[in-house]
Structures are given as C-alpha cells and as structure tokens.
N, C-alpha and C positions, 0 to 999 in steps of 0.2 A: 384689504387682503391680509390673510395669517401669514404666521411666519411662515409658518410650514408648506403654505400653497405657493409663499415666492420663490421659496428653496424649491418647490417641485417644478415651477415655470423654470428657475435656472438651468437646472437639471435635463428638462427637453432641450432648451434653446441652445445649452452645449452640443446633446446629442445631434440636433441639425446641426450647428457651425461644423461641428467633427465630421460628419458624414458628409457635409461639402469639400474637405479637405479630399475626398477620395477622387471626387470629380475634378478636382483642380489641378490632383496629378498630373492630368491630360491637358487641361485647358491651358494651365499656368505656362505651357513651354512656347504655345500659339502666340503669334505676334501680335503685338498692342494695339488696336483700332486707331487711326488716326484722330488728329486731338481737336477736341471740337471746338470752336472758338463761343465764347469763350470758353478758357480752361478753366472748369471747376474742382476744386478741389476739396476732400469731405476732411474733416481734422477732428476727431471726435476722442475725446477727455472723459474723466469720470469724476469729475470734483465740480465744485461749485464755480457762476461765472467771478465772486466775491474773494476770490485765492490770488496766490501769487501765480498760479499755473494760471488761473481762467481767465485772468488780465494779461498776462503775456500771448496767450492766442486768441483773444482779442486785439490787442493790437499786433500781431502777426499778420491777421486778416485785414488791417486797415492799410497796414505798410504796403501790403501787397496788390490791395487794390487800384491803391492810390497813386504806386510808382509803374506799374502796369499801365495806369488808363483804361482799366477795365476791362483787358484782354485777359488778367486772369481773377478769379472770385474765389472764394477761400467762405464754403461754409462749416462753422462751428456748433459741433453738438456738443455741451455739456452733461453732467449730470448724468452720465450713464444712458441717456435717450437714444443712440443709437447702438452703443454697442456694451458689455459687462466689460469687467475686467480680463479675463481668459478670453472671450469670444473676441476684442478687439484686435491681440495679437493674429489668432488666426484670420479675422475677416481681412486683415493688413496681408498676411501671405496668398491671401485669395483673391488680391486687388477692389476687395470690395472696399476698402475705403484707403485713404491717400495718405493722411499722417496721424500721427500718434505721438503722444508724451505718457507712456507705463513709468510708473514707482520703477526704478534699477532691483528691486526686488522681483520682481515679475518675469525676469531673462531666464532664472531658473528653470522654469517649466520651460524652456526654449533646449534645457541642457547646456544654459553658458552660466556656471556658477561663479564664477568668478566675478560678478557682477553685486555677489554678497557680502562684495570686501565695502560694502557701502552700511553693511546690515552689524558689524557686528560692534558689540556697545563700546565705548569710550574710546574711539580706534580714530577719530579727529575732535580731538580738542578744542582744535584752533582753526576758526572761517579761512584762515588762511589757509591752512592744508588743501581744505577741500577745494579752493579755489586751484591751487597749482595741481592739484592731483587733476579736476575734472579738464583741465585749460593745457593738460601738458602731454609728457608722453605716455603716462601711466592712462589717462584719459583714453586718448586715441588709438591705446592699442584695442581698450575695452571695446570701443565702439567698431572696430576692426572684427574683432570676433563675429559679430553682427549679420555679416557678411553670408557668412558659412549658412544662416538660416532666411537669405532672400530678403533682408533687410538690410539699409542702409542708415545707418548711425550720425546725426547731423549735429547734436547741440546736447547738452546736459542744463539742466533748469534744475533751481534749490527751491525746495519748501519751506526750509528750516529746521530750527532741533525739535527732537521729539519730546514731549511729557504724556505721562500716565494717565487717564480719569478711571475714577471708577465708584462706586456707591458704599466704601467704606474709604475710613480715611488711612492712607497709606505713605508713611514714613519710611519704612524700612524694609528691603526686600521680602522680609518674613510676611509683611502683613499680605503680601496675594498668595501667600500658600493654600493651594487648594481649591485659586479661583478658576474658571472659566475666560481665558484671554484669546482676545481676538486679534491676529494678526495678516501679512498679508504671506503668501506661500513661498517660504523662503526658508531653506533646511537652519538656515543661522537664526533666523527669527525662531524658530522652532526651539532651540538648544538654546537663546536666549530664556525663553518661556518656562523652558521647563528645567530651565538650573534656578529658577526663582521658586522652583514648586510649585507650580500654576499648570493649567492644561490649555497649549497652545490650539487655538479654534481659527481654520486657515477659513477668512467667505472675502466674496468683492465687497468692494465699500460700499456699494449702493446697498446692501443689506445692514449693515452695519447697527443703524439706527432702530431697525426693526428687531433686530437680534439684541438690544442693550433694552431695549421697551421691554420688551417680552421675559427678558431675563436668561436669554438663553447663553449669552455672555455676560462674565462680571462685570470687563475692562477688558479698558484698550488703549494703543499708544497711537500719537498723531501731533504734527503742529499745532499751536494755539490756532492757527486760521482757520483749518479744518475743523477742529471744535466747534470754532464759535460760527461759521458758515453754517455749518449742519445740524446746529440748533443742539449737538450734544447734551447742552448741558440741563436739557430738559426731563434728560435721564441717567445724566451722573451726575453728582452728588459732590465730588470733590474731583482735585488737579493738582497732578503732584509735580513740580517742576525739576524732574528729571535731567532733562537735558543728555538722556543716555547714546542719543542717533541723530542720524540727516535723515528726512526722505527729499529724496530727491527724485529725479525725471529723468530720461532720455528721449528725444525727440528725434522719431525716426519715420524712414517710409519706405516704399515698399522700392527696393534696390532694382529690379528690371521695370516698373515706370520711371523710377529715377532717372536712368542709363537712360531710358530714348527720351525725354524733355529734350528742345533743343537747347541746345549752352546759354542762350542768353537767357533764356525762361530759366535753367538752373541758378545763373548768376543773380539774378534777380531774386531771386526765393532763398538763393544764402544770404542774400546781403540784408533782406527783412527780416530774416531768422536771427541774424546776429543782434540786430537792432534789438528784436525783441527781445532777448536772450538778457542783453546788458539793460532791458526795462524791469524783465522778472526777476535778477541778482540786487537790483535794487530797492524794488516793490518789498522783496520777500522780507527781509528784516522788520521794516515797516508794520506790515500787513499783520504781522505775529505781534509785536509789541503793543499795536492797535488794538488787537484781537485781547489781548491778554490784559493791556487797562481797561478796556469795558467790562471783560469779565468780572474784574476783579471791583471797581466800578460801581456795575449793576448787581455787585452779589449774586450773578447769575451761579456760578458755584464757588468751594470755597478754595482757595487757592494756597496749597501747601507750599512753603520753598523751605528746603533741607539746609540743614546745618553743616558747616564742613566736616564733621562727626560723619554723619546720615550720609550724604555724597560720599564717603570714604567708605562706607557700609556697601555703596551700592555698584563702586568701580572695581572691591575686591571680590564682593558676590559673583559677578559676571566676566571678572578677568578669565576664569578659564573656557569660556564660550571661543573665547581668541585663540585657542590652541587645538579646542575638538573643530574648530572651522576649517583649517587646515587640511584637515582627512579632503575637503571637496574643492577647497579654492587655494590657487596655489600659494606655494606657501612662501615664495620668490616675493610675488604681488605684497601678500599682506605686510611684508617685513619692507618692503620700500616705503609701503604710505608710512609705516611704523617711523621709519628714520626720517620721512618727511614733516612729520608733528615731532620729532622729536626736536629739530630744527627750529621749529616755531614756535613750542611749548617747552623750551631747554627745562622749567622748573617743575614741570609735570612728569620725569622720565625719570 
C-alpha cells in the first residue's frame, strides 16, 4: 500500500467513525445492556506489544483474568489493529471499545488543552516531577477534566524521554531548519516545531513509518523503545539524544460503562490497573536503556549525545514555546509543575 492510498483509507475510516458520532447522540443516553458473563473487555493501544505501554496491558489483561477467575477477559489490540489514533478516542465515546492509554497529547482534539502541560520542551527535568505531578493533585485534577467529555480518567503510564531521528545528522536546533517533522496533534508540539524552523507534520503513528520510507517526513521525536520496536531505524539514519519531553499515556474508559460495572468488578479492575501501572513505571526506564544499547550496539543508527554546549543551545531555542503555550493551557497549571522541578532540579532553575 502507498502512502497516499493509507492517508486516503484514514481519511474515509474517520469520516465513518465521525458520522457514527451522530448516531451515538441518541444511542449513547440508552441504558447499557446487561453484562454478559463473562465480561469482555476490548483495550486497544497503538504501539507495539515490545513497549513499556504493551507490556503494561499485557499484564493488565493477566492480573485481571487471573484475580477474576475468568469472570472477566480483557482482550488487547495492539499496533493500531483495531482502532487509529483519533478514531480510538471516538470509538471509546461510542462505547465501541472499553479502555484506552492515548499519548496525554491526544486530549487536545477532545478540547482539554491543558493536558499539553506534558508537551512542552524542558518543562520536567527531573523523573521526579513527573512522578509527583502525574501521582498527586496536579495529576488528578487533569484526569478530572476528562469527565466533561464521557470519559473516565484511571492511571497515567510513562514512556520515557523523548529523542529526535532523522536522516541528517543533527546537533543543534538549526540543523532541522526547514525539515518536514512529524509529530502528534498538539498545538504545543506545533510551536515546539516550528520555533526550530522545521514544518510541523500532525498523522497517527501507525503511519509514521511509511511517511519517514517515502520521505514525506524528515524526522521525528519518540522514546528509544518506540524507535527501536518500530524498526525506525531502517529509515533514519541517525538519533539525537535530546531528552527534550515525556510521552506519556493516560488510561482511560468510557465513564457511563464505568458508572454501571458493579463495585467489586470496578474494585477489581483498579486494583490490576495499579498493579500494572507500578510494572509499566518500572519496565519504562529499562525498555529504553535496552532499546538504546542495541541500537547503539548493532550500529542500527548513529547515536548523537550533545555536549552540555549543544543541550544549552537547545533549552534556550525552545525556552519560549513555554510562554506562547500559555495563550491555551493555563497558565496557574504550568507554573506549579514549574515550581515542582524547581524543587527537584534546585540547580537547573
């Protein structure tokens, strides 16, 4: 398949999910069928099973079998197989499928921007922040807002920090001037991209690969595990160890199935979620450092790390992304994480 014929299957399979939304208007207020035994439940992800995310819902799905007794089942799609990136959030308010872990980038098209206090570059320093920020009250207000869109907000899951690839080799913010950069749809990713000089390229990850073959992007930013999962480097070239973001997850489901689960079937399903949650915080570090000695390793590509020079080049390129972000996320939120790394990162501030 061309690029071009995937981008136009996208393209229809939105307009059906969208044009279901109209029907759902009506459907979605109808009361929930009773729950069939067992309960199945569809949990569909867009990354590989080889990630920090695709082994935390794998073992999600075992916790929950397991402590069930087989009264509830938990099937897992990976890799975009049943749903894209945009179409999962809506199949999720359509009750076509049960849970979900979107990039915290992804809220945006929801209208909850504040969810790009995640997006913008050097804004956690320190695994610590992000741990107190995602674990505390800044966390669970985010997941709060959630609400307002028929979703229920359960768990935040890390991927880890982000690095560049791309098919020239790239040191210093100047050298993507003028590339083609693919990110995910997020007005702060956007204003990251284009204070570099680069022209921000918003598509789902399942495309990704096909767009970086073809050329139709230059580069793009991701954990090492994502890279090396996705066989990236089979068409870039080099890997610049940036370090400039998290991506991270939110794991959610659809808030009026939620509500009628009975409570011990709910209790049940937090108490595996947590489990998994404190597998994937742990995996995630791992999985990347693993990812990134193979790479490095197998010479799969060549692996840039910046100078403290070159990282200073690239925290004051991007420092004013921090302040046009404000115009959309508030600006209360961004200045608490701010005083939260400052806390942790005293010599950074």
């Amino acid at each position: 398949m061309t690029f071009v014929s995937s981008r136009l299957k996208h393209s229809l399979s939105q307009f059906s999910t969208s044009l279901a939304c109209v029907i759902a208007c009506i459907s979605f207020l109808a009361p929930l069928p009773a729950l069939a035994s067992p309960l199945v439940l569809k949990f569909s992800h867009v990354v590989a099973e080889e990630t920090p995310k695709g082994q935390a819902a794998l073992e999600f799905k075992r916790l929950v079998e397991s402590r069930s007794k087989g009264k509830v089942k938990v099937e897992v799609y990976p890799e975009s197989v049943l749903y894209k990136d945009k179409e999962e959030l809506e199949a999720l308010q359509l009750g076509a499928v049960h849970i979900l872990a979107p990039s915290l980038a992804k809220f945006g098209q929801l209208g909850i921007r504040d969810f790009e206090v995640f997006d913008i570059p050097y804004l956690f320093t320190n695994p610590q922040t992000l741990s107190e920020v995602v674990n505390g009250e800044i966390g669970r207000g985010l997941l709060n807002q959630l609400g307002e869109r028929g979703i229920k907000g359960l768990a935040f899951w890390d991927n880890g920090p982000k690095v560049i690839s791309s098919n020239n080799p790239v040191r210093l913010p100047s050298d993507l001037k003028g590339k083609r950069f693919r990110i995910q749809p997020s007005r702060t990713l956007e204003a990251q991209v284009e204070e570099l000089g680069a022209t921000p390229i918003a598509m789902p990850f399942s495309e990704v690969y096909e767009a970086l073959e073809s050329g139709f992007v230059d580069s793009t930013e991701n954990p090492p595990s994502n890279f090396y999962s996705r066989k990236m480097y089979k068409v870039q070239r080099y890997l610049t160890v940036t370090n400039h973001g998290h991506l991270g997850y939110a794991v959610i489901v659809n808030k009026k199935f939620w509500e009628n689960l009975p409570r011990d079937t709910r209790e049940l399903l937090e108490a595996c979620l947590k489990a998994s949650t404190v597998k994937n915080n742990e995996i995630s570090a791992k999985m990347n450092q693993d990812a990134m000695n193979e790479i490095r390793k197998r010479k799969l590509a060549q692996v840039i790390d910046l100078t403290p020079e070159q990282l200073m080049a690239w925290k004051t390129k991007l420092q004013p992304v921090r302040r046009k972000s404000e115009t959309w996320i508030d600006e209360d939120l961004i200045e608490k994480v701010r005083r939260t790394d400052a806390r942790h990162s005293p010599s950074l501030k």
